[in-house]
C-alpha positions as CSV (number, residue, x, y, z in Angstrom):
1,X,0.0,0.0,0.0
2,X,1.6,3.5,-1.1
3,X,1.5,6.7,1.2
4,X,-1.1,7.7,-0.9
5,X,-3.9,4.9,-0.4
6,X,-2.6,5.3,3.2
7,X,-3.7,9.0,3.3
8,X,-6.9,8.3,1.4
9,X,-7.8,5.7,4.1
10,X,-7.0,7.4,6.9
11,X,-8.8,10.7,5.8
12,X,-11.9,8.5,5.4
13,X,-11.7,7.1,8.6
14,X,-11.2,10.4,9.9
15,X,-14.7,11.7,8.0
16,X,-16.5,8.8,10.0
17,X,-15.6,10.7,13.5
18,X,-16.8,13.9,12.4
19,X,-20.5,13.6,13.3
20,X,-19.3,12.2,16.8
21,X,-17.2,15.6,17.2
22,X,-19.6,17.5,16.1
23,X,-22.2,16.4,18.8
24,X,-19.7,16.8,21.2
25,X,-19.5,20.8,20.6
26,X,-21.4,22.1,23.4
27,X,-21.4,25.9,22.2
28,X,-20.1,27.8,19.3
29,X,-17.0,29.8,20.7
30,X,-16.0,27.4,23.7
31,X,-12.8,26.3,22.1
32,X,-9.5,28.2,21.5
33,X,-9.3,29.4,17.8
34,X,-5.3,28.9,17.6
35,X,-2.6,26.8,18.3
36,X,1.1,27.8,18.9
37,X,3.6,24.3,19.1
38,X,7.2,23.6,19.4
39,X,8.0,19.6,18.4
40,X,10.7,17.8,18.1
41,X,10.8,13.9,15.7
42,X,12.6,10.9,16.0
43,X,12.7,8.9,13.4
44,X,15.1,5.5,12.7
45,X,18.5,5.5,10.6
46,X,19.6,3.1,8.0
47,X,21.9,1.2,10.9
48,X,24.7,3.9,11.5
49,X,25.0,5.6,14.6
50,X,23.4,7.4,16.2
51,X,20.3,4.9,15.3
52,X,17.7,7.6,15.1
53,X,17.8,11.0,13.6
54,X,16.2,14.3,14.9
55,X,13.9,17.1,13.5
56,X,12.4,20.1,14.9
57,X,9.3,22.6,13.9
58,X,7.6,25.3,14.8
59,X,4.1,25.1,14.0
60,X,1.3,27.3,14.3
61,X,-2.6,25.7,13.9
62,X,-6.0,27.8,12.7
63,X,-9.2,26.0,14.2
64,X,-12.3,26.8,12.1
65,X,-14.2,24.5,14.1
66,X,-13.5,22.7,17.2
67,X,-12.8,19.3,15.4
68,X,-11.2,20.9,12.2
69,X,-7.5,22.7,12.4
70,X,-5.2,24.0,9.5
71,X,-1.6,24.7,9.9
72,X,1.5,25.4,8.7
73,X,4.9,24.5,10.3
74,X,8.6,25.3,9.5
75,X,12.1,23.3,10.9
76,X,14.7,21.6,9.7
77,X,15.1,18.4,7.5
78,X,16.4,15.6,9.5
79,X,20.0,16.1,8.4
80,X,19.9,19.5,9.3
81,X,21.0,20.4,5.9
82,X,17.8,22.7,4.7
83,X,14.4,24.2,6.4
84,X,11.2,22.8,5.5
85,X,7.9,24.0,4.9
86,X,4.6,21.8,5.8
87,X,0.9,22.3,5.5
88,X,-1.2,20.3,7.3
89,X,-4.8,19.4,8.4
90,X,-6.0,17.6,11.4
91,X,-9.7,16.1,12.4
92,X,-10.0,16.6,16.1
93,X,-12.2,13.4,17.0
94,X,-12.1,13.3,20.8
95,X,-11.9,16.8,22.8
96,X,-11.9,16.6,26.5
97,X,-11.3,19.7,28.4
98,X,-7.9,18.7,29.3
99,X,-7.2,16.2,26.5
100,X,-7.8,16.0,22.5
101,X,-6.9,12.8,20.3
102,X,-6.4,13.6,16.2
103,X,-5.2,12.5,13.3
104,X,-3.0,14.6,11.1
105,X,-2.1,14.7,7.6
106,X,0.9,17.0,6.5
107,X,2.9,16.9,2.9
108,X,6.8,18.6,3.5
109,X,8.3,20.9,1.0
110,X,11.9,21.3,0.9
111,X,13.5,24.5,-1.5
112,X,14.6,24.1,-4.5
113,X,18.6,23.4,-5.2
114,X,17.9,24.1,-8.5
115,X,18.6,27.7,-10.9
116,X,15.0,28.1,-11.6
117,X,12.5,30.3,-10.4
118,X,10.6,28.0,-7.9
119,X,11.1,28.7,-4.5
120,X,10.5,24.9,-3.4
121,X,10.2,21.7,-5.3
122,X,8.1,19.4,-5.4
123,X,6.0,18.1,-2.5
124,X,9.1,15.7,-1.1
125,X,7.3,13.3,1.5
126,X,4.2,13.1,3.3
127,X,3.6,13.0,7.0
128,X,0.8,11.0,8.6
129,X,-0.3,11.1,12.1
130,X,-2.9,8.2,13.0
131,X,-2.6,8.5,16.5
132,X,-2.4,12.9,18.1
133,X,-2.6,13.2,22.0
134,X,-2.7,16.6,23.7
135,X,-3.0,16.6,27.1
136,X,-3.1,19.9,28.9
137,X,-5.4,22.9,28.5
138,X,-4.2,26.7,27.5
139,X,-0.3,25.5,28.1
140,X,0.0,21.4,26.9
141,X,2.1,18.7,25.6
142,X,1.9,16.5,22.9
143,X,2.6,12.7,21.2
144,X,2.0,11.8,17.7
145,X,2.2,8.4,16.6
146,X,2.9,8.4,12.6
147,X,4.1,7.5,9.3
148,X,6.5,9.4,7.2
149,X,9.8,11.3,8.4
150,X,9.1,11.6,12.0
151,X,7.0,8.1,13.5
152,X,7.3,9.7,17.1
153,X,7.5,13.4,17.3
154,X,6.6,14.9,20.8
155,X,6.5,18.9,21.6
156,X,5.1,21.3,23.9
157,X,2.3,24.1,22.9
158,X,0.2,26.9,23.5
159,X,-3.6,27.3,22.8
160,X,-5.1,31.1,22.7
């Protein structure tokens, strides 16, 4: 199964928690509208030391609705070599007053090497998050569980 049959599948189980969500919203406006996050991935090397390799971003989240956000985020490539750029969207499916599960689906753009006039290249790898635990509520932490570049990336956020 490719990354992108594994992002269509996901996104559609994501859809199914949707109506759940929305029943759980108890009042238009009783949920912080933005998100502020510092994380840092782990992700495994091809057997050389060290055996993982690290990533950091800076993200910062929209929430339309309480069970919808949109983001963008900016770090470093796991070599450390460039900065990266990456969009994503996340379906809230579980919001506790102190603690939210989501899934997250974010595609990373790395710039361009090349002498033309694109900024970036192509989309270079897709991140997806089954498995998003926040715990915490205007200051919190977080764990995501995923596939792509970073299978365990863990940070520490604001909510305003």
């Amino acid at each position: 199964m490719n990354r992108l049959h594994l992002s269509a599948l996901l996104g559609a189980l994501s859809l199914l928690f949707v109506d759940s969500v929305m029943a759980q919203e108890q009042r238009k406006g009783d949920f912080s509208r933005f998100e502020i996050t510092a994380s840092w991935g782990w992700a495994p090397t091809d057997g050389h030391r060290p055996w993982y390799k690290t990533g950091y971003h800076l993200s910062f989240d929209y929430f339309p609705k309480s069970w919808l956000s949109v983001g963008v985020a900016v770090g470093n490539t796991p070599n450390f070599k460039d900065f990266e750029l990456a969009p994503s969207v996340s379906f809230h499916w579980f919001r506790k007053r102190y603690f939210t599960m989501y899934s997250e689906l974010g595609c990373y753009f790395i710039p361009s090497t090349k002498e033309e006039h694109r900024y970036f290249s192509e989309v270079s790898r897709f991140q997806l998050n089954p498995i998003g635990v926040t715990f915490g509520r205007s200051v919190f932490g977080s764990i995501e569980l995923g596939y792509g570049p970073y299978p365990l990336r863990a940070g520490v956020g604001y909510r305003f």
